[in-house]
C-alpha positions in Angstrom: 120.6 69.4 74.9 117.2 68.2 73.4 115.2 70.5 71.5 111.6 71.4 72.8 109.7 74.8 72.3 109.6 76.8 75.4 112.1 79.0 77.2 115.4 77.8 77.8 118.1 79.1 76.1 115.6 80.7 73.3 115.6 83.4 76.0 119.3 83.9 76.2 120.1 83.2 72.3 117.6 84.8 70.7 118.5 88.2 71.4 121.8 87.8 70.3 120.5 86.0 67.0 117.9 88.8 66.1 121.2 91.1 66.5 123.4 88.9 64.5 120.8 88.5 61.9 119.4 92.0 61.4 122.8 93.6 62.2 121.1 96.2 64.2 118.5 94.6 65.4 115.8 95.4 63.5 112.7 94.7 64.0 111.3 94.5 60.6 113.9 91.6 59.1 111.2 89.3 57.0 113.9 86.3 57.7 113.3 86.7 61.5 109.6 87.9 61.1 108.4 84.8 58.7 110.5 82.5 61.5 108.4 83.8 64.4 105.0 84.0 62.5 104.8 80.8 63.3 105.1 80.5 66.3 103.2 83.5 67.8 101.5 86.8 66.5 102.5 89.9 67.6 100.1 90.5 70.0 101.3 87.6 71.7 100.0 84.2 70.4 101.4 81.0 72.3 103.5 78.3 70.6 101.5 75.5 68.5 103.1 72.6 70.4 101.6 73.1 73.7 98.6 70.2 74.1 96.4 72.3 75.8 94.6 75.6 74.5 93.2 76.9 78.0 96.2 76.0 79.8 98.0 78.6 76.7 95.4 81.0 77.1 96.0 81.0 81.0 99.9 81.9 79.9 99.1 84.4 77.5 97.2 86.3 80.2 100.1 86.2 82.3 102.3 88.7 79.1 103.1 92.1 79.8 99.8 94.3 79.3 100.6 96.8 76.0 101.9 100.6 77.2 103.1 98.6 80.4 106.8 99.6 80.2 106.1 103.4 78.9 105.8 105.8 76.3 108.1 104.8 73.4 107.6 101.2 73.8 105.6 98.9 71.2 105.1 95.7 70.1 107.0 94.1 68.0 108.1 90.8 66.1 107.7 88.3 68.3 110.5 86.3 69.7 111.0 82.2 68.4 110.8 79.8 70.3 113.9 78.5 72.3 115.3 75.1 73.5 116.4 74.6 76.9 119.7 75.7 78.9 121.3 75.5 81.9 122.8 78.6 83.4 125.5 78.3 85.8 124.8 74.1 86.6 121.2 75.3 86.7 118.8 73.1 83.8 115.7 76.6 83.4 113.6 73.8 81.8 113.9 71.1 83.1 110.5 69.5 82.0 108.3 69.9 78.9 106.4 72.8 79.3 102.3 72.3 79.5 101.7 75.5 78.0 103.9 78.8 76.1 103.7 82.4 75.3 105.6 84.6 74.0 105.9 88.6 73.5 108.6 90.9 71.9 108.6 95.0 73.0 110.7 97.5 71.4 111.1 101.1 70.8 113.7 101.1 67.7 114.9 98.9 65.1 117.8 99.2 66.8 116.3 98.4 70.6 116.0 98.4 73.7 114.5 95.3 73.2 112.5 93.6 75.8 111.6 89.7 75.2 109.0 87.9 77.7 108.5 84.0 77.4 105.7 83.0 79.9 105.9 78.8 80.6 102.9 76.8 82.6 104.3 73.8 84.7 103.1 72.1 87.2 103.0 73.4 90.8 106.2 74.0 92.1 108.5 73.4 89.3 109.0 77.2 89.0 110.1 78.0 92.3 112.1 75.2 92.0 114.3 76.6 89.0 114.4 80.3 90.6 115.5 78.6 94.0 118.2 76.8 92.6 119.2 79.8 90.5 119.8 81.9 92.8 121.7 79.3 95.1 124.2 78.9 92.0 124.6 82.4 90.8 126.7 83.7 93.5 129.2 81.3 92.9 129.2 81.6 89.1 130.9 84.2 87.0 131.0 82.1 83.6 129.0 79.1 82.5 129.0 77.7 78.3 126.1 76.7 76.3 125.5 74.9 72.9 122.7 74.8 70.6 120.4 72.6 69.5 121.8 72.2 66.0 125.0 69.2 65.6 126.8 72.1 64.4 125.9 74.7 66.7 129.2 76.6 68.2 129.6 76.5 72.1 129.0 80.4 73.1 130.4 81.5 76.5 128.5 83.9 78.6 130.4 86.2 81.6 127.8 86.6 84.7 127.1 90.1 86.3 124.9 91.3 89.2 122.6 93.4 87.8 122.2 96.4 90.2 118.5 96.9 91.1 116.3 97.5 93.8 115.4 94.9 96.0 114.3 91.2 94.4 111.0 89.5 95.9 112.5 85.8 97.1 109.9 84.6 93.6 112.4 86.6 91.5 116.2 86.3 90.5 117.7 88.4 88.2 121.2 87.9 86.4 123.4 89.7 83.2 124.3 88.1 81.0 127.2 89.4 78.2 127.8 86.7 75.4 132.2 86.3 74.7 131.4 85.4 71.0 131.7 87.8 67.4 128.7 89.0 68.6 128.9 90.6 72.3 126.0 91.1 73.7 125.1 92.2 76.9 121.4 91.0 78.9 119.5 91.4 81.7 117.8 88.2 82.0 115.1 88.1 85.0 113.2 84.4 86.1 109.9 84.8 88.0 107.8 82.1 89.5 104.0 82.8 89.8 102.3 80.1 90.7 102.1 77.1 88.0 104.0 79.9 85.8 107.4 80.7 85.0 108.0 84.1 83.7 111.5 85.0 81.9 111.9 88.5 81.2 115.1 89.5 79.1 116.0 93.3 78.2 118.9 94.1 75.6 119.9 96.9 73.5 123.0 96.5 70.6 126.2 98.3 71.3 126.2 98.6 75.0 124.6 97.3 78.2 121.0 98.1 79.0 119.5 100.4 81.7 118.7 98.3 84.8 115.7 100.3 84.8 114.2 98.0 81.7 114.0 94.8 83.8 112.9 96.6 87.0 109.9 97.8 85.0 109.0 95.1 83.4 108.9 93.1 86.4 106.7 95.1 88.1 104.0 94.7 85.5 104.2 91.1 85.9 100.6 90.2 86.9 100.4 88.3 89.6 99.1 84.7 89.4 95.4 84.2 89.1 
């Protein structure tokens, strides 16, 4: 896999480092915190390796608003940036994105956590990726993924259907539960709006998270300007 700032499997293995790391999770770990300083703020800053400001500005409209997923929720440390993946055959970035943002939400140390990475691409690569997701996940109950690092252990993730209400056909939704030291369990959600791929994840250490996390958050998605 080559390394590249954007969404990818930053999405799936961040959650699982910022438990792994903190050991609960928590949201204050300077380690984690100076890491993701640079990449974003906590307001939700883009990543400094996109070439174009307005075309990260146009992502950064496109994060969750603040008080979008309810009383108890805040912001939090925001998420690093991630280096690609494919889940279940499918590659989630499969080109350099033009533009990144990036927002953390949480409502504990200890979670539920809810990560958004917003990517800008060019017209039709996202529906694309959630097309072909969708296709593949019916069929797929485990897939393996490597990090970037020469080093970096494989991880093996089982595949769930995550039971919510009805998906929009721009919208695929999957859970995730990592089979390494560190279980964790994810609802990961991909969205295409437009020029923009959304991915959505919702976790929580210790046990699965409510289905209700990810249906929330996608319904404050905004909708493509």
């Amino acid at each position: 896999m080559r390394a590249r700032v954007g969404m990818g499997a930053g999405l799936v293995l961040a959650a699982m480092g910022v438990m792994a790391v903190t050991g609960c999770g928590s949201e204050q770990n300077p380690q984690a915190a100076t890491s993701a300083a640079s990449a974003a703020s906590a307001a939700g800053s883009s990543s400094p390796a996109a070439s174009d400001a307005a075309l990260e500005d146009r992502a950064t409209a496109m994060l969750l608003p603040e008080g979008s997923l309810g009383d108890g929720w805040r912001l939090s440390d925001p998420p690093q940036p991630g280096f690609r993946m494919t889940i279940c055959g499918v590659d989630i970035e499969p080109e350099q994105p033009r533009g990144v943002a990036l927002r953390r939400f949480a409502q504990s140390g200890l979670g539920p956590f809810v990560v958004q990475y917003v990517e800008v691409h060019r017209d039709g690569l996202a529906d694309e990726v959630v097309s072909a997701l969708r296709e593949a996940l019916p069929g797929c109950t485990r897939f393996s993924s490597t990090g970037e690092a020469a080093d970096s252990p494989e991880e093996s993730f089982v595949v769930d259907e995550v039971r919510t209400e009805d998906v929009p056909e721009d919208t695929v939704v999957v859970r995730m539960t990592s089979q390494g030291e560190h279980q964790v369990t994810q609802d990961i959600a991909f969205v295409a709006r437009g020029e923009f791929l959304v991915g959505l994840v919702s976790f929580v250490g210790g046990r699965p998270p409510d289905p209700g996390v990810i249906e929330t958050a996608l319904a404050h998605v905004p909708a493509a300007s």
